[in-house]
N, C-alpha and C positions, 0 to 999 in steps of 0.2 A: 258108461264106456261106449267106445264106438264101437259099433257092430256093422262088418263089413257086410255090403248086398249083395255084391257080386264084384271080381274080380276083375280090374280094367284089362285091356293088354298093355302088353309089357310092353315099355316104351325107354327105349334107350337116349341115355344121356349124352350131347353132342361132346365129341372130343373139342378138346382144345385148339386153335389153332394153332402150328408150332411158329415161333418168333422167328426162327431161323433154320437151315436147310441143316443143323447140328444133328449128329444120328442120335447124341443123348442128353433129349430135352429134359429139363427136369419140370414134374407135374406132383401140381398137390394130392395127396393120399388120402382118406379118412378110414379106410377099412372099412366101409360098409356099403351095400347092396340096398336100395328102395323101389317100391313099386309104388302106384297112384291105386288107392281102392276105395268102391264107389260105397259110402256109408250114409247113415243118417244125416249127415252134417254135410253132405256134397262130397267131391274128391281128396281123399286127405293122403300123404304120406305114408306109408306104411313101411317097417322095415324088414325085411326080405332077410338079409345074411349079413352077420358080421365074418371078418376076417380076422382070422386069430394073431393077435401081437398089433395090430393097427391102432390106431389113434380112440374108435369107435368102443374096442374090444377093453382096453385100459381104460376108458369111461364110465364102460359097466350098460354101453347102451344092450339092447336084446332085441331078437328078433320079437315083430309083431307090436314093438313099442311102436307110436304116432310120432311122427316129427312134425309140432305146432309153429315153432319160430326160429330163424338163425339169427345170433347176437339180436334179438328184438325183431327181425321183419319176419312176418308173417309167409310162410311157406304153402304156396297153391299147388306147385306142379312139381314131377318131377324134371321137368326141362331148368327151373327156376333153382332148384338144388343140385342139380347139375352144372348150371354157369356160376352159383355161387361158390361152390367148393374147386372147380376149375380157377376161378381168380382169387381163391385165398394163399395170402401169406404162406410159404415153408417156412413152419419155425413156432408160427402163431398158433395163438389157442381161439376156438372158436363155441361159445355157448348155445345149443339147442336145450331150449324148451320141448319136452317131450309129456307122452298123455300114454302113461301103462297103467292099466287095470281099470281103476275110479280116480286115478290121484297124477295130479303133473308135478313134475321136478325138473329143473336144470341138470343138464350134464355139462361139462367144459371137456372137449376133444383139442387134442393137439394134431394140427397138421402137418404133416410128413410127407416126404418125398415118395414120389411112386415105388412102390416094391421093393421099401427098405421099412425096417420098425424099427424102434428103440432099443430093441433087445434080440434074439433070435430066437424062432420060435424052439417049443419043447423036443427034447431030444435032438437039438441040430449039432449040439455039442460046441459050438461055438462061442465067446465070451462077449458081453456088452460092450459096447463101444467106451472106452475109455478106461478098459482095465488092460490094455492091452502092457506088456513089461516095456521100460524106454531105456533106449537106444543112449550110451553117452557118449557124449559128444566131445 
């Protein structure tokens, strides 16, 4: 397993640029928080915070799991998972390769719109999207 050395600092991911002066862009979501930590292996991904109901959280990713690869490429920085997740697909599914414990597995995250999930979180009282009752017409 990777054994962190010491802690980079935190380095934030560049926002997106918006397309157009719209006040409501819409931006890819994953639900999840990463930092860059300095380990055995050089700089690796490290995951920080999931967000509860997000793409990351229905995955099953966890905190302190490694992010090794997006769909296949190889993941150095946080800046580089930052533009990738900024230019992915709303709607799409995206497979990280990830490194918890002694053992790697794939997870498949679905990407979502900023500050929306699939479902509402617990206790919001709210109903999934598409069970809403319809309207006749």
């Amino acid at each position: 397993p990777r054994v962190p050395k010491t802690a980079a600092p935190r380095v934030e991911a560049p926002e997106p640029a918006a397309a157009s002066a719209a006040p409501a862009a819409l931006r890819p979501y994953l639900g999840v928080e990463v930092n860059e930590a300095h380990t055995s292996h050089g700089v690796d991904l490290v995951v920080k915070n999931i967000l509860p109901g997000g793409g990351a959280d229905e995955a099953g990713l966890q905190v302190g799991d490694y992010l090794l690869k997006w769909n296949g490429t190889p993941l150095r920085t946080k800046a580089e998972f930052g533009q990738l997740a900024s230019q992915a697909e709303i709607g799409s599914m995206v497979k990280l390769m990830i490194e918890r414990g002694s053992g790697r597995e794939g997870k498949v995250i679905r990407v979502e719109v900023k500050g929306t999930a699939s479902r509402p979180p617990a206790g919001a009282g709210g109903k999934p999207a598409g069970k809403a009752k319809k309207q006749g017409k």
